[in-house]
Each structure stands twice: as C-alpha cells, then as structure tokens.
C-alpha angles and dihedrals in degrees: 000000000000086000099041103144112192096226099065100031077049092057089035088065091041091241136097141270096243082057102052088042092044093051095044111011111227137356091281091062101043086048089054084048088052098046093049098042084062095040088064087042091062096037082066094045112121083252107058096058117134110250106035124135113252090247074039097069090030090061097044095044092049082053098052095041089054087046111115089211087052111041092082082066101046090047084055094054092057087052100041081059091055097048092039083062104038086041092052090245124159116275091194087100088046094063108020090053115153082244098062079032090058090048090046086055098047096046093048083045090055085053108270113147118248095261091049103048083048084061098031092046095055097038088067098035084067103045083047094050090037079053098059095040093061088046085054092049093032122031092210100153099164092049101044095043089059085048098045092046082055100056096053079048093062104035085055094055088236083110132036113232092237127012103225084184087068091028124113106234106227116235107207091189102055101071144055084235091047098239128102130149113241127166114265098232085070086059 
C-alpha cells in the first residue's frame, strides 16, 4: 500500500486513472477507503464478535491468524497500520478496533472497572497483535502456540505472567553493568 501508484492499481482493477481520481480524489483518499474498508472487514472477523469471552477472542483471533486463507489479510492489517501513519490517516480504527472493543467488554463484564478494562484491554490486544506479527515473520508455530496458550492462560488468572518462584532475582549492585542473576532467597 505505501507504494500504491494509481496507474497500475488503476489497470489492476481494469479501470483508468481519471476513474480512480475522480471517485476518490487522490492517493490519500483511496488509501482511507482502503483502511476502512479493512477496518469493517476485521469488525466482522469470527473474533471480534460481541459476547465472547476474553480467551475466548484470543483463541479465535490465534486461529484465524494461523489460518493459510487468511494470512494474506492479517499481513495486510500490519501494513494498513503502517500506511495509515506515514499517510497521516486516522489511528483512531488501529487502536479502537471491535477486537480490542470485544476484550474491553468482556473485562469490564468480569468486573474491571471502566479505567482498568480500558488498560487491560489494550494491553492484550497488543501481545496478541505483536504475536501474530512474529508468526507472520516468523512462521514459528510451535513456539507461538505455547505463547499464545499462555496468554489466554494468563488473561484468564490460571498463570501468572511471570513465576517469581523460577525467576532469577536481578542484583543491581554485582556488575559493572549493574545486572547479575542471584536467588532470591539471597535478596
């Protein structure tokens, strides 16, 4: 999309210039099209239904992110960010997607105050979205299915985010960089 040129979108689409320009005026137009064409795409996505469970999203949105028919669009989204920031678009439809929408609703439905869910809620909405993103770089299904599993385990309070008990306790004192891992027990 940030090198969308109109003459060959325009012969892509079997149509002219002068039509594209005279629909939508320039590139920055066709590119909000665009964006929110795909914005209305994703509020319609199996994931982004009202009254899921907030594993529930996370679940549906890992599947349809490792789905082959879909990856195409999910590659799209990462760049329709991209475009929508170097093209001066809104970001209002980045970051209040019905995704993040559907987790908001859930959290505040679990009993999060209003403030909290708003956090929460974005706060998952990005691991989630950073997940998919490494999938799409990466293709690392083995390791992003145990992460993902684990993020629907924590979101749901069944994991911790982080085991203190397994975790190396940081001793800002040891080291000319100021980092070495102690037991915790020695804190």
């Amino acid at each position: 999309m940030a090198n969308l040129s109109l003459r060959p979108l325009a012969g892509a689409l079997g149509t002219s210039t002068y039509t594209l320009t005279y629909q939508f005026g320039n590139k920055s137009e066709i590119l909000r099209s665009i964006v929110d064409a795909l914005a209305e795409d994703e509020s319609n996505a199996p994931y982004a239904r009202p009254g899921l469970s907030t594993e529930e999203v996370l679940e549906a949105y890992w599947a349809d992110v490792k789905d082959p028919d879909r990856l195409a669009f999910h590659r799209t989204m990462i760049e329709r960010a991209t475009v929508a920031s170097l093209e001066g678009l809104s970001q209002e439809k980045m970051v209040v997607s019905a995704p993040r929408q559907v987790l908001f609703e859930s959290m505040q439905g679990d009993g999060l105050a209003t403030e909290e869910a708003d956090v929460q809620a974005s706060l998952v909405w990005a691991a989630a979205q950073g997940l998919a993103m490494h999938y799409i770089a990466s293709g690392d299904t083995d390791g992003l299915d145990r992460a993902a599993a684990a993020l629907s385990r924590m979101v749901a309070g069944t994991e911790p985010i982080i085991d203190l008990q397994d975790a190396p306790a940081i001793n800002l004192s040891s080291t000319s960089s100021g980092l070495s891992e102690t037991s915790r027990s020695n804190q």
